[in-house]
N, C-alpha and C positions, 0 to 999 in steps of 0.2 A: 505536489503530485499533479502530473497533465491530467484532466478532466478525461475520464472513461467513458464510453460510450454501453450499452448495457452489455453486449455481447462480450466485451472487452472487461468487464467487469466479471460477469460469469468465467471467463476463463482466471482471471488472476484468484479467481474465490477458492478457483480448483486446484491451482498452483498451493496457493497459502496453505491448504488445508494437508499440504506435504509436511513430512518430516523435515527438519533445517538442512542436512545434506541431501535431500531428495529430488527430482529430477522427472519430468515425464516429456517422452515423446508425442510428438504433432496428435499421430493416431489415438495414444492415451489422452489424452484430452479430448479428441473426437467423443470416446468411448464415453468418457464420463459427461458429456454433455448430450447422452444421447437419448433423451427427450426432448431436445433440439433440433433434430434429423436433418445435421450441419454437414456439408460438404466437407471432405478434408481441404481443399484448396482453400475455403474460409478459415478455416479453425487456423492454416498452414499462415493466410495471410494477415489473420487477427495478433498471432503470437510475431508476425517479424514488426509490425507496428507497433507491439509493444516493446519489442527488441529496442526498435530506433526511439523510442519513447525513454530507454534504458531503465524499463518497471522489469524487463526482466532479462537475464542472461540466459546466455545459449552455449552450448559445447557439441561435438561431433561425438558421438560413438555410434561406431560399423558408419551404416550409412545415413544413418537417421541424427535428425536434428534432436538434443535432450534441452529441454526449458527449464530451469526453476527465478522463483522471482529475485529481485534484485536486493529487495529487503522487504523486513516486515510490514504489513498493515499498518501496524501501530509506527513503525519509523517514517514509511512513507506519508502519515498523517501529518506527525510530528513535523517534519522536512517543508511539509507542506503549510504549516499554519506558522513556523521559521522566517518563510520567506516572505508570506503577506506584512508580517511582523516589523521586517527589515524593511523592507522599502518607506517606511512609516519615520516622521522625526519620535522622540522621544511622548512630546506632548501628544500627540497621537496616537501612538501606542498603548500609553495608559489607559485612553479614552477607549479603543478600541475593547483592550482586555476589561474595562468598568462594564462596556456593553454585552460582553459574552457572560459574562459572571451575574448579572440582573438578569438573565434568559435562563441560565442554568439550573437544574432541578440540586432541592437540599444534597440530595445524593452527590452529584456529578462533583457540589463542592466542599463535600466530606471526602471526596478521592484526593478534589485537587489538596486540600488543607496533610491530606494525608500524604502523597505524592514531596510537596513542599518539603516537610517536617523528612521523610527518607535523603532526598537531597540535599541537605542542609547536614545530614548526618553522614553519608557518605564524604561530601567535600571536609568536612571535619578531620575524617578520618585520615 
């Protein structure tokens, strides 16, 4: 995922927090940033930056632009920690993930242990 800047992050929190086929215009997102007291022309040129970023798509209806995001939070993390991954040779990757997993709270790798054991189960299937 391209690195967000905070205002750019606030918009996408606003997007996400849509229904999956849902959709908000420029103005709508003005609105709900509006302890912001954000110009439309900002809000209008935060969402085409994220447009061309492709964090989120865009459609016409009437005259207005409608926004929702490109994929999930959880995808576009995923996509994101993919491709750090990839450019790595094998022995390095290992090292990499050794290093995230010794920083990780018990929790985090009761999800992953958990996470694992579901995929493991699904490609079975």
């Amino acid at each position: 995922m391209p690195s967000l800047g905070e205002l750019e992050s606030a918009v996408m929190d606003q997007l996400w927090q849509l229904p999956t086929d849902g959709s908000l215009s420029v103005r709508e997102v003005q609105e709900r940033l509006a302890g912001r007291d954000l110009a439309y022309t900002t809000v209008m040129t935060v969402l085409d930056r994220l447009s061309k970023k492709q964090l989120v798509s865009r459609e016409r209806v009437g005259r207005a632009w409608h926004y929702r995001p490109a994929a999930s939070r959880e995808q576009l993390t995923a996509d994101t920690l993919h491709a750090g991954l990839d450019s790595l040779t094998p022995d390095d990757r290992r090292a990499v993930l050794l290093h995230f997993l010794e920083d990780a709270s018990a929790e985090d790798r009761d999800a992953l242990r958990a996470g694992l054991d579901e995929v493991e189960r699904r490609n079975r299937a």
